[in-house]
MIPATOR-433391 format. One line per field, with one value per residue: chain; z, y, x of N, C-alpha, C in turn; residue number from 1; residue in one letter. Coordinates in nm, 2 decimals. Atoms other than C-alpha are relative to their C-alpha. Layout:
# residues N
chaine = c(A,...) $
n_zz = c(Z,...) $
n_yy = c(Y,...) $
n_xx = c(X,...) $
ca_zz = c(Z,...) $
ca_yy = c(Y,...) $
ca_xx = c(X,...) $
c_zz = c(Z,...) $
c_yy = c(Y,...) $
c_xx = c(X,...) $
num = c(NUM,...) $
residu = c(A,...) $
This chain:
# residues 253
chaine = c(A,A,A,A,A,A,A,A,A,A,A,A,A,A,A,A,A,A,A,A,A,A,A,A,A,A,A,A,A,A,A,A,A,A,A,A,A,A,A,A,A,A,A,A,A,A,A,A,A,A,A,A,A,A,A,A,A,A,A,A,A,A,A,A,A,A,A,A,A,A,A,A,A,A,A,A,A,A,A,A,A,A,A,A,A,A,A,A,A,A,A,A,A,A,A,A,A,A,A,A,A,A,A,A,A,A,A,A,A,A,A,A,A,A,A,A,A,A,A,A,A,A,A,A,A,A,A,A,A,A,A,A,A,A,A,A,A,A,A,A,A,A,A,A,A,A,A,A,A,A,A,A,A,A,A,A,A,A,A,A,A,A,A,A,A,A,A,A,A,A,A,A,A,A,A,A,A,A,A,A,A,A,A,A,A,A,A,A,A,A,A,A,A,A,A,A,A,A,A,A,A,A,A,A,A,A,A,A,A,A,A,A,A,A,A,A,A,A,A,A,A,A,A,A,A,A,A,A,A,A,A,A,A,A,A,A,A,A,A,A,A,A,A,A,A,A,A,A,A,A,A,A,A) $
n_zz = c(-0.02,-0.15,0.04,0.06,-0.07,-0.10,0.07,0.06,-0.11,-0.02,0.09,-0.03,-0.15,0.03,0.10,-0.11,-0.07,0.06,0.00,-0.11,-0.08,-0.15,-0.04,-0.04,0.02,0.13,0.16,0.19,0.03,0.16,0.06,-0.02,-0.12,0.09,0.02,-0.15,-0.03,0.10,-0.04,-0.12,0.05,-0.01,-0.10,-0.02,0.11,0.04,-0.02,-0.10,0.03,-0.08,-0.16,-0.03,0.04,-0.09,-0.15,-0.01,0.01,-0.03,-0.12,-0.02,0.08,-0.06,-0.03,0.04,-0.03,0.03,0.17,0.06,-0.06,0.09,0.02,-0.14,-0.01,0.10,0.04,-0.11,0.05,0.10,-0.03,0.01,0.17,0.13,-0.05,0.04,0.05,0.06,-0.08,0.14,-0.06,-0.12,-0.10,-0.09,-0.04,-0.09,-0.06,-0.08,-0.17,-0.08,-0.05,-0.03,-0.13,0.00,0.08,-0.04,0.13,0.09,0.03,0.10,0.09,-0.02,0.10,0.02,0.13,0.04,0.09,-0.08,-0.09,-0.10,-0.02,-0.06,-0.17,-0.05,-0.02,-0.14,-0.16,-0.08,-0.12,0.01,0.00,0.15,0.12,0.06,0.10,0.18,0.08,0.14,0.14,0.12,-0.06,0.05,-0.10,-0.08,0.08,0.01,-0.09,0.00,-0.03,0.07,-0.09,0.04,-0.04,0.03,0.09,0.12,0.02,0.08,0.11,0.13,0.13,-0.06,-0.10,0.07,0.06,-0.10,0.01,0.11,0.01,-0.17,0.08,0.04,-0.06,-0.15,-0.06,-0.04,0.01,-0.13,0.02,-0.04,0.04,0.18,-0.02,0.11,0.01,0.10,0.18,0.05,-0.03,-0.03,-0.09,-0.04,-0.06,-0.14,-0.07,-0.11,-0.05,0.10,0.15,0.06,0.04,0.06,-0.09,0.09,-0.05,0.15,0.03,-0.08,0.01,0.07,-0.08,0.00,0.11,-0.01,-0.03,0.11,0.18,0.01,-0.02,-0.12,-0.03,-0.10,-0.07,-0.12,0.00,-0.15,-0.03,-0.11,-0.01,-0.02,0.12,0.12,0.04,0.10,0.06,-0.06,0.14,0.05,-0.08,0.09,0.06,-0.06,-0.12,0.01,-0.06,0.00,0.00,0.06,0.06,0.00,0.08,0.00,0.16,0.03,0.06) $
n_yy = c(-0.14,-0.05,0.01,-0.07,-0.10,0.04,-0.05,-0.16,-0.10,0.02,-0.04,-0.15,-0.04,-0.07,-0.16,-0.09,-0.02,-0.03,-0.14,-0.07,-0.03,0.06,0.05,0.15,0.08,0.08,-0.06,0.03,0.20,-0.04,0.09,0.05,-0.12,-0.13,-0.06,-0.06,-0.09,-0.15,-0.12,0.00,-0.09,-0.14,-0.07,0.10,0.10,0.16,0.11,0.03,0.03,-0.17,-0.06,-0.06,0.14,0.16,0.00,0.04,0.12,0.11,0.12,0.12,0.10,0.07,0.11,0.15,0.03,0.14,0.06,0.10,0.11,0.11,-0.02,0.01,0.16,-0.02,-0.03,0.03,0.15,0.06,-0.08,0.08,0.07,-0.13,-0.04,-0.09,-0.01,-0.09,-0.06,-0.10,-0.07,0.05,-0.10,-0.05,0.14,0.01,0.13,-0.01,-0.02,0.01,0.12,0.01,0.04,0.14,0.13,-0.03,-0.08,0.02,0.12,-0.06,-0.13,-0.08,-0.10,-0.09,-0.13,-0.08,-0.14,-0.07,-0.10,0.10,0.06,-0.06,0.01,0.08,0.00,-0.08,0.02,0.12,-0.01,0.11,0.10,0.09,0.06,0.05,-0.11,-0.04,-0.06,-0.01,-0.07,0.09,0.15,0.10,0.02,0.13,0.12,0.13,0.05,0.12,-0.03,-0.15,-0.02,-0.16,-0.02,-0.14,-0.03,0.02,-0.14,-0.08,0.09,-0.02,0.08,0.08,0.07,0.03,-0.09,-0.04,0.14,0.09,-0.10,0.06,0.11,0.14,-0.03,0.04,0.05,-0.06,-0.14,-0.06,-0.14,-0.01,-0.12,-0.01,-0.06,0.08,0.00,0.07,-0.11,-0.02,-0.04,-0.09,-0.02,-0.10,-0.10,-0.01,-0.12,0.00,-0.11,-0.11,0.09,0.15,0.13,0.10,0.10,0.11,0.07,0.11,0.03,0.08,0.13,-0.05,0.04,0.17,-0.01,-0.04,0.11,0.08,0.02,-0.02,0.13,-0.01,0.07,-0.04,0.07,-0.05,-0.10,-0.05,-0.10,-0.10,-0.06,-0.12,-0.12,0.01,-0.16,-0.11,-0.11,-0.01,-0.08,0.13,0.11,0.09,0.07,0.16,0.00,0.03,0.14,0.02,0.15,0.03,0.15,0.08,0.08,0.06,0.06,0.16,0.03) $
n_xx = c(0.02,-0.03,-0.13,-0.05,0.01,-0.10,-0.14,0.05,-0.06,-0.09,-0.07,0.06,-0.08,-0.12,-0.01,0.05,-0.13,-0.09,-0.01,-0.03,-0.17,-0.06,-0.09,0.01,-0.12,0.00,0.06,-0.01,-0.01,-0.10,0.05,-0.21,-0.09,-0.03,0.10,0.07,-0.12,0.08,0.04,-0.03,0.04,-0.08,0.00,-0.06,-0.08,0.06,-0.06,-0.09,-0.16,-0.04,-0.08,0.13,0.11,-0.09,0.01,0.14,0.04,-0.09,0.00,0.13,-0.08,-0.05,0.01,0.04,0.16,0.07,-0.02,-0.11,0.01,-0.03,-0.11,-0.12,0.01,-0.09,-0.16,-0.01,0.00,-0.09,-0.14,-0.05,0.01,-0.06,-0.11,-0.02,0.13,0.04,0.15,0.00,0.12,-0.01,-0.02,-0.09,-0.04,0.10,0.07,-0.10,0.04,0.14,0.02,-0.15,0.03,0.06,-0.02,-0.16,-0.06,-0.17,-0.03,0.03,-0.02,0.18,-0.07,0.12,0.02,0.11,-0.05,-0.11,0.02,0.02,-0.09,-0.16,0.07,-0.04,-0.11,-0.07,0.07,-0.11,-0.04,-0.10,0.08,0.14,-0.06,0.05,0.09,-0.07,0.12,-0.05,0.12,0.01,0.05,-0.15,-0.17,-0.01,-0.04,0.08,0.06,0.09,0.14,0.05,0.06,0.07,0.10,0.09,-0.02,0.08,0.08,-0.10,-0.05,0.04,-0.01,0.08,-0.05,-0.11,-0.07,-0.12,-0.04,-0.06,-0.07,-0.10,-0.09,0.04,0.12,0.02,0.06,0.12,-0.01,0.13,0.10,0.06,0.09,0.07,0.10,0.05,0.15,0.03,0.01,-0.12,-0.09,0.03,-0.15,0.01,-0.10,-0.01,-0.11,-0.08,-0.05,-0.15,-0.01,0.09,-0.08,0.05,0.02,0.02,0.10,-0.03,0.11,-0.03,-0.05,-0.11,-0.13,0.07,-0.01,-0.12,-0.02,0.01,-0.09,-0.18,-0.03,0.00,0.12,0.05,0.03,0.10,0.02,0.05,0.03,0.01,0.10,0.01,-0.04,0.11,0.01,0.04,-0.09,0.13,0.07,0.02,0.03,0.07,-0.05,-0.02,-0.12,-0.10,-0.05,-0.12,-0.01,-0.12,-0.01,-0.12,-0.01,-0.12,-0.04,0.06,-0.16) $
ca_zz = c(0.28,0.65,0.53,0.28,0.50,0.77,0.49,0.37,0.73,0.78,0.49,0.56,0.96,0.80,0.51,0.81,1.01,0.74,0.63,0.97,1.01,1.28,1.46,1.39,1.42,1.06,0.72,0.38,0.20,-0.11,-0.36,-0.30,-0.05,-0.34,-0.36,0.06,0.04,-0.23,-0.02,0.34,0.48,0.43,0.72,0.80,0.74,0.50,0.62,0.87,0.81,1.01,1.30,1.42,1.41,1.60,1.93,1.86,2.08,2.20,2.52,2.49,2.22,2.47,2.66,2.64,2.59,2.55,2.16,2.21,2.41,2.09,1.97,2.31,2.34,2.01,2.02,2.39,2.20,1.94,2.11,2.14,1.71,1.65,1.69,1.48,1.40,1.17,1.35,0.98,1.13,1.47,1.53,1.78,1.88,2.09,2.12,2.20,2.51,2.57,2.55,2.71,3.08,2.93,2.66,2.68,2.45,2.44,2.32,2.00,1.73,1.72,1.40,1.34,1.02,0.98,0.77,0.84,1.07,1.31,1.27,1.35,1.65,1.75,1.73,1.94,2.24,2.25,2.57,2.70,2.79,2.40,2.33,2.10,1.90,1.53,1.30,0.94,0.66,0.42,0.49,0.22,0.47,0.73,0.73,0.70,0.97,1.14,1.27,1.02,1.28,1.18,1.45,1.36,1.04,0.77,0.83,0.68,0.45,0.09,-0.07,-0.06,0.19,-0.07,-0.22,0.12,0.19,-0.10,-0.01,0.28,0.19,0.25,0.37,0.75,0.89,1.04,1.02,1.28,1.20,1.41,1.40,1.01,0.97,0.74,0.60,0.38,0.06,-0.13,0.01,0.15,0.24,0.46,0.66,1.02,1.26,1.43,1.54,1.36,1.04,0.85,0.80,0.51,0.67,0.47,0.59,0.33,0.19,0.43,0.24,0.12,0.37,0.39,0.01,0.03,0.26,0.01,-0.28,-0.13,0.04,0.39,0.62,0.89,1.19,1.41,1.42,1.65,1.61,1.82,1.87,2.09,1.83,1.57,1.44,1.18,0.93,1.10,0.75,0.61,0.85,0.58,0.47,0.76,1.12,1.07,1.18,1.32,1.27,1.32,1.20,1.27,0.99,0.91,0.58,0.43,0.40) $
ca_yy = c(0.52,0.58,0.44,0.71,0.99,0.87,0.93,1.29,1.38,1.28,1.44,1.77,1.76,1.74,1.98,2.20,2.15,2.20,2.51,2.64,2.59,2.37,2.24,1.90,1.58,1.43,1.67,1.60,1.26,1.30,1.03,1.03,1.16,1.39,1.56,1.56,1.77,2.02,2.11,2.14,2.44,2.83,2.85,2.50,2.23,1.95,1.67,1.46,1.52,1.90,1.94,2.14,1.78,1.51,1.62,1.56,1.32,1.16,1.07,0.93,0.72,0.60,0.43,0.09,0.12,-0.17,-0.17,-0.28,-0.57,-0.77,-0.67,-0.71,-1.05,-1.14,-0.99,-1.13,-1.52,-1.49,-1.31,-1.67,-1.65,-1.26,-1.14,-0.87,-0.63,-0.36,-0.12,0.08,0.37,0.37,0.75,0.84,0.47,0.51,0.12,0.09,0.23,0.17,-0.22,-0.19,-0.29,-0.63,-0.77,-0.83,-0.58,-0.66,-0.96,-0.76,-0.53,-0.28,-0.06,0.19,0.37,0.65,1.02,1.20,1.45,1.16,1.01,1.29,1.33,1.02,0.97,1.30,1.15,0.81,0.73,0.52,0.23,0.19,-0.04,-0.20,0.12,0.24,0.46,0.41,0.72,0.46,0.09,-0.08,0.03,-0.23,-0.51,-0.87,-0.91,-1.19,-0.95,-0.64,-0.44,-0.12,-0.01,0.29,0.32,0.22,0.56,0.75,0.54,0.65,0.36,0.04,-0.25,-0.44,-0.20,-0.14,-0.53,-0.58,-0.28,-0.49,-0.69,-0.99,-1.06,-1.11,-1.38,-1.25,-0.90,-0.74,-0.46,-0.28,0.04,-0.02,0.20,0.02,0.05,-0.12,0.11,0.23,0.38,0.71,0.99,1.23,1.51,1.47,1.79,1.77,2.14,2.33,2.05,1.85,1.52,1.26,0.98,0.65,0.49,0.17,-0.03,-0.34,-0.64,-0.41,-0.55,-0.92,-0.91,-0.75,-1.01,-1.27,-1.14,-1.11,-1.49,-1.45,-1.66,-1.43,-1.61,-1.36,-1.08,-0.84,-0.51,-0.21,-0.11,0.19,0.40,0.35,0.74,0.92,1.17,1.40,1.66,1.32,1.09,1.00,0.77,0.50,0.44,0.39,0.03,-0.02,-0.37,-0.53,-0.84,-1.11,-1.26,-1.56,-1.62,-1.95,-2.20) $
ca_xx = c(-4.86,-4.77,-4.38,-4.35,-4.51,-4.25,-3.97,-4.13,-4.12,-3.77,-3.67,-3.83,-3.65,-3.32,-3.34,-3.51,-3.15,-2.96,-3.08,-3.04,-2.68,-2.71,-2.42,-2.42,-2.22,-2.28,-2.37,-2.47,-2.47,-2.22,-2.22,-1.73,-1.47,-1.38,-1.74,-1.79,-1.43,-1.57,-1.81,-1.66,-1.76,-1.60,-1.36,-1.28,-1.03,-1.07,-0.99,-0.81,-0.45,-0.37,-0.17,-0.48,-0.70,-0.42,-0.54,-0.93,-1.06,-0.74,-0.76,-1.14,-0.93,-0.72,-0.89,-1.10,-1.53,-1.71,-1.69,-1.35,-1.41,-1.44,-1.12,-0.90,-1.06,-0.92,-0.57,-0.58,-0.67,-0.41,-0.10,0.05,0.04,0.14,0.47,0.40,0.07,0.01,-0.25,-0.35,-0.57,-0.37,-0.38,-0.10,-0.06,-0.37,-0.50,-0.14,-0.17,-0.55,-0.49,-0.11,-0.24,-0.42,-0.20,0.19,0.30,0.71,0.63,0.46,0.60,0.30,0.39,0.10,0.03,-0.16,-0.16,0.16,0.04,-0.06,0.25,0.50,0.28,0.32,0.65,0.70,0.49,0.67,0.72,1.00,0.78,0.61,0.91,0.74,0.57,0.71,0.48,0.49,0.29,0.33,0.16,0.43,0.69,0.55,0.71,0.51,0.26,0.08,-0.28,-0.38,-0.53,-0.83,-0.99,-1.22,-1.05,-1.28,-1.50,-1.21,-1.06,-1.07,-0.98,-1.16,-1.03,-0.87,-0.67,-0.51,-0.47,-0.29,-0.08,0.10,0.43,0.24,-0.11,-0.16,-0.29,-0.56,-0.74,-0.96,-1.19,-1.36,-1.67,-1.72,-1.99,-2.28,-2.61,-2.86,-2.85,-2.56,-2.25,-2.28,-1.98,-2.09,-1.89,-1.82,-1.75,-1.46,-1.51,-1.18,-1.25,-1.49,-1.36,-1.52,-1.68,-1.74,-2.10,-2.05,-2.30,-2.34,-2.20,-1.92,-1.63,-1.81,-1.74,-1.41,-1.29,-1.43,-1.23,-0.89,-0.92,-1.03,-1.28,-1.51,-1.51,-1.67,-1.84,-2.05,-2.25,-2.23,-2.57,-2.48,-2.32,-2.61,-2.68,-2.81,-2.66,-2.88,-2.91,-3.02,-3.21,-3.43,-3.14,-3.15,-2.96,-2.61,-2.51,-2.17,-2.01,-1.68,-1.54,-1.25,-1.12,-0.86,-0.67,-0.81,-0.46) $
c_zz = c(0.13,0.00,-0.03,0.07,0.12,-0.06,-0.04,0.12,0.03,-0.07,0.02,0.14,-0.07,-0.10,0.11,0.07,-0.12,-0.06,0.12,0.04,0.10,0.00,0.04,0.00,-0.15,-0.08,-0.08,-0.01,-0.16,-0.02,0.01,0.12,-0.14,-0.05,0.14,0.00,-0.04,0.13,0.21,0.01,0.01,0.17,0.11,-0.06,-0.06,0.05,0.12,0.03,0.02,0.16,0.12,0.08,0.13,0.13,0.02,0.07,0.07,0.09,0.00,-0.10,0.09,0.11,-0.02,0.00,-0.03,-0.14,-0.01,0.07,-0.06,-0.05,0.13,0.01,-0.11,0.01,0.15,-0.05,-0.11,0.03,0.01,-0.20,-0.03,0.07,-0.06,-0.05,-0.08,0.07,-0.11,0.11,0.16,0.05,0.11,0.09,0.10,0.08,0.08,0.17,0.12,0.03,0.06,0.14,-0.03,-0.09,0.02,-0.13,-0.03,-0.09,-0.19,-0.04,-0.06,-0.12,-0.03,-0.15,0.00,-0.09,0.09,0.07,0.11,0.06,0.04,0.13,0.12,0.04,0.10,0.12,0.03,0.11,0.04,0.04,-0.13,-0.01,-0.10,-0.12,-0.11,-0.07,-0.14,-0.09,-0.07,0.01,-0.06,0.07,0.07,-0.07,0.01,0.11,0.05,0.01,-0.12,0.11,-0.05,0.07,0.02,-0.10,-0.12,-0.05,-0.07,-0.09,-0.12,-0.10,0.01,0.03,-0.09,-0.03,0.09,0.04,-0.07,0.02,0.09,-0.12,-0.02,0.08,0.12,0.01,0.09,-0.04,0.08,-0.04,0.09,0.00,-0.15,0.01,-0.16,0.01,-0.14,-0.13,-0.06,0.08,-0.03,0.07,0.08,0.07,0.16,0.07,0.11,0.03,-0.11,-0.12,-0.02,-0.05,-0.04,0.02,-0.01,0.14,-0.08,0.03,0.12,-0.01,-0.10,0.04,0.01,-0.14,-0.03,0.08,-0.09,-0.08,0.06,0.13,0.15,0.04,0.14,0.11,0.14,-0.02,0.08,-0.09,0.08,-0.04,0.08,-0.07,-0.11,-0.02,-0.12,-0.05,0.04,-0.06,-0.10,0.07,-0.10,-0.06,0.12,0.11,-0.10,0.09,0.02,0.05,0.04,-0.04,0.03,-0.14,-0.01,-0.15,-0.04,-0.05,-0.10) $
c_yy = c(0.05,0.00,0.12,0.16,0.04,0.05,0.12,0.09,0.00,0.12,0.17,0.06,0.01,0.02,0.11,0.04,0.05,0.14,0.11,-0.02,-0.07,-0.09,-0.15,-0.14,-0.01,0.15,-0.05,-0.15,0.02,-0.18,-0.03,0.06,0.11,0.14,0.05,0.07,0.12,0.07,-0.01,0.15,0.14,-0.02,-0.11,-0.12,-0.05,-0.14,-0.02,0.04,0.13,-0.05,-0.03,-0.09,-0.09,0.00,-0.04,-0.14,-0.10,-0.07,-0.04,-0.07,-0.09,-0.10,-0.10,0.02,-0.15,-0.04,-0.05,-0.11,-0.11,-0.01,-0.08,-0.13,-0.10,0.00,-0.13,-0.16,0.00,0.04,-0.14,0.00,0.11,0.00,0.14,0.09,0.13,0.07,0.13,0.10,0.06,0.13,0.03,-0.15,-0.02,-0.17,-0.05,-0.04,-0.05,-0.17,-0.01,-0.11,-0.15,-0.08,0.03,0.06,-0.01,-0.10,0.04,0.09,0.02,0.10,0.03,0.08,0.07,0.13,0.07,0.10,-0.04,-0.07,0.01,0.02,-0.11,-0.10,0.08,-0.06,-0.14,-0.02,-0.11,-0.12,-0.05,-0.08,-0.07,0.07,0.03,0.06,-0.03,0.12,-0.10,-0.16,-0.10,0.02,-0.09,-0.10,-0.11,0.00,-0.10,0.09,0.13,0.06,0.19,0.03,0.12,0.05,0.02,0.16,0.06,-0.01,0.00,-0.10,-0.18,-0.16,-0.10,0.02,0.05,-0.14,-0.04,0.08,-0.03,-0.09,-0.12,0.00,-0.07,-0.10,-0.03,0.13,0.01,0.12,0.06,0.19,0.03,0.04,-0.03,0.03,-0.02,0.06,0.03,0.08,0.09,0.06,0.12,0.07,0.03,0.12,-0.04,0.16,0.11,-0.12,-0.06,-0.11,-0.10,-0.11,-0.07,-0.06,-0.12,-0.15,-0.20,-0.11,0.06,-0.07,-0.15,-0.06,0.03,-0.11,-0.14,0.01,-0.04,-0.15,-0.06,-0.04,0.11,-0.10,0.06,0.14,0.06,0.14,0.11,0.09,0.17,0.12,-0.01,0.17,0.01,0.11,0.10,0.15,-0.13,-0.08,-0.06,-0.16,-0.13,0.03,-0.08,-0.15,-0.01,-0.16,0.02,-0.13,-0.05,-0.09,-0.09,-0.03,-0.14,-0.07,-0.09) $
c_xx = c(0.07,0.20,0.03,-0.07,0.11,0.14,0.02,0.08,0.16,0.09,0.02,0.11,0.11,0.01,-0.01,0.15,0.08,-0.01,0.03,0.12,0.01,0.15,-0.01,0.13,0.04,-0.09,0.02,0.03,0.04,0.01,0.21,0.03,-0.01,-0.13,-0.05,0.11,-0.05,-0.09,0.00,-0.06,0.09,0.05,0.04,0.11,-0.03,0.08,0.09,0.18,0.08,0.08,-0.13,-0.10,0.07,-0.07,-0.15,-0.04,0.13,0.00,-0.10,0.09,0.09,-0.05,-0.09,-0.15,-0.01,0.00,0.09,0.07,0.03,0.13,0.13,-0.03,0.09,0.15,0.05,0.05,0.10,0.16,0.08,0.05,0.12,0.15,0.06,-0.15,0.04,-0.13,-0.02,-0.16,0.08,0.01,0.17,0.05,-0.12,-0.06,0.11,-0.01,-0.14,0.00,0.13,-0.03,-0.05,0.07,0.17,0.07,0.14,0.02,-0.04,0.06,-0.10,0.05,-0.16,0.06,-0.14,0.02,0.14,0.00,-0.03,0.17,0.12,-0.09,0.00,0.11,0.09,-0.07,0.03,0.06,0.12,0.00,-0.07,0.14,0.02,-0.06,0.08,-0.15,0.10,-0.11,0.01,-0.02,0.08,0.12,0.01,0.05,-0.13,-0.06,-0.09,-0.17,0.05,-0.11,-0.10,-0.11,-0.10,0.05,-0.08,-0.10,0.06,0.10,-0.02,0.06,-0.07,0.13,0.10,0.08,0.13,0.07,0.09,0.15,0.13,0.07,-0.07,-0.12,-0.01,-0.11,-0.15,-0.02,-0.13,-0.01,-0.04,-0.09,0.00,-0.16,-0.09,-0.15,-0.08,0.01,0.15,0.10,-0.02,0.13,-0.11,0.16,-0.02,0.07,0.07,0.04,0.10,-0.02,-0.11,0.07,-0.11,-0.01,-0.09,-0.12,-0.04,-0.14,0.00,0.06,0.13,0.13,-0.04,0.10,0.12,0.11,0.00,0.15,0.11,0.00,-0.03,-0.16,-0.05,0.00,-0.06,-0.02,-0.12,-0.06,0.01,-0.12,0.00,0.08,-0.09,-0.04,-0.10,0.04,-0.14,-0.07,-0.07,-0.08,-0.09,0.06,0.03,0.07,0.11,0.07,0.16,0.04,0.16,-0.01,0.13,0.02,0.12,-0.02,-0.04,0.18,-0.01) $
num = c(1,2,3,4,5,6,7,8,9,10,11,12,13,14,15,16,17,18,19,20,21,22,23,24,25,26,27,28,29,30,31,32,33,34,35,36,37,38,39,40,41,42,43,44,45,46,47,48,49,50,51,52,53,54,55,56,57,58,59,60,61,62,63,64,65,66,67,68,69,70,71,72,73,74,75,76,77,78,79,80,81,82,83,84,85,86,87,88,89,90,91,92,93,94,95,96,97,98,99,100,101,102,103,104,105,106,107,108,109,110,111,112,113,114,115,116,117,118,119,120,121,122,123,124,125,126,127,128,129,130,131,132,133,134,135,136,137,138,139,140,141,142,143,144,145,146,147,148,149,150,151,152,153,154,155,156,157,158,159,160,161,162,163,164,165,166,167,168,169,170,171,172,173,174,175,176,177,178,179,180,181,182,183,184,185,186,187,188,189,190,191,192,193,194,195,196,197,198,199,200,201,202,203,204,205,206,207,208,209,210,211,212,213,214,215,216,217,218,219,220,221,222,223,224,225,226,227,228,229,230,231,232,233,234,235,236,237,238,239,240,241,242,243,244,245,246,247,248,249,250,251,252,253) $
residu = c(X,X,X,X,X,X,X,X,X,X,X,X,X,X,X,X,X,X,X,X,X,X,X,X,X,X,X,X,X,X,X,X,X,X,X,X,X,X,X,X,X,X,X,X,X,X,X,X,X,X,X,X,X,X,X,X,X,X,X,X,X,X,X,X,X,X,X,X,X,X,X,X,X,X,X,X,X,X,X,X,X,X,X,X,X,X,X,X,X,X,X,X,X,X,X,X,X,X,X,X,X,X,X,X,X,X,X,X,X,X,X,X,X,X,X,X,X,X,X,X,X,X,X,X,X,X,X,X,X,X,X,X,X,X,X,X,X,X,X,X,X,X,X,X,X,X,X,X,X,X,X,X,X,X,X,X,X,X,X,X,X,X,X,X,X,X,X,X,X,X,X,X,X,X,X,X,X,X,X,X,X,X,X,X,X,X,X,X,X,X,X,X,X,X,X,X,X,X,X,X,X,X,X,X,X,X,X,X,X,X,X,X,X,X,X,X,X,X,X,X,X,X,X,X,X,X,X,X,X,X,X,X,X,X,X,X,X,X,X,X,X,X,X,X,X,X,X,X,X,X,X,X,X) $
């Protein structure tokens, strides 16, 4: 009894928000991307992929929190292997820069893909120190790499993690994840405000990417939570905190 009075009330606080328009991070809990787009609201963008958008957020992007300690550790223990990464998700070359000071970047070809409105942006802000940086729109343009690198990708990622895996000339060696946004029930899209846009933003069922990994041949050998980004779609809170994971994984030989 006390459970489902707990979930009534929940339910009630954000319907209550959402009728009132508030100004929130997270709205709505759509069952696709193609259904949280529909209903973006009057007056905003859809989606990541504007001019408008590239600048959202950049420099906190650049540089290093504590969630991407796991990661830098990581790249840090395998830079002897790579000699080449794919960073799918990479924004403006952001990790780029944010890990430049701790890992020896000439020794890496850093080729970033992301939507093409990212990618001519980050080609104009190339500095004459990335010489290591390349953007590709299209992830079969990379060539072969040893790390697949997605760090805060997976939220906005409309296709599922295989699908893009498979999409690379050849399958990397490793792949590091990192802020896969998870939670025990079914996959859920909401619509995150970035102010001038709502952008569709995958909260996936928790043994979705475990599972995904599975199929396409790959062993986890570490993984981590980030408990301080844990949320709530907060027109929704009935539907659970939002758990954020990553994971390291190696190709099985």
């Amino acid at each position: 009894m006390r459970a489902r009075l707990k979930y009534a009330a929940l339910l009630a606080y954000g319907r209550y928000r959402a009728l009132r328009r508030e100004n929130v991070r997270f709205r709505g809990a759509f069952g696709s991307f193609d259904e949280a787009i529909a209903n973006v609201r009057p007056g905003l963008m859809a989606g990541y992929d504007h001019d408008r958008v590239t600048p959202v957020s950049r420099e906190v992007m650049q540089q290093v929190p504590l969630w991407d300690f796991p990661i830098l550790y990581w790249l840090k223990r395998l830079t002897p292997e790579i000699t080449r990464l794919v960073d799918a998700g990479g924004h403006i070359g952001v990790k780029y820069r944010a890990f430049g000071p701790y890992l020896d970047l000439d020794c890496i070809d850093w080729i970033v893909y992301d939507l093409p409105s990212l990618v001519k942006a980050g080609r104009a802000q190339i500095r004459p120190q990335d010489r290591t940086l390349s953007f590709v729109d299209r992830i079969e343009e990379a060539p072969a790499a040893d790390v697949l690198l997605a760090s805060g990708l997976m939220p906005y990622l409309n296709e599922p993690l295989v699908d893009l895996v498979r999409r690379l000339r050849a399958p990397p060696r490793h792949i590091l994840l990192n802020k896969v946004v998870t939670r025990d029930g079914p996959t859920v899209v909401t619509l995150e405000n970035f102010g001038v846009a709502e952008v569709p933003y995958h909260i996936r069922n928790v043994g979705e990417v475990p599972a995904a990994l599975e199929t396409l041949g790959y062993d986890i050998i570490d993984s981590w939570t980030i408990d301080s980004l844990a949320h709530r779609i907060q027109t929704h809170p009935e539907l659970g905190r939002a758990v954020y994971r990553g994971y390291v994984a190696r190709l099985r030989s």
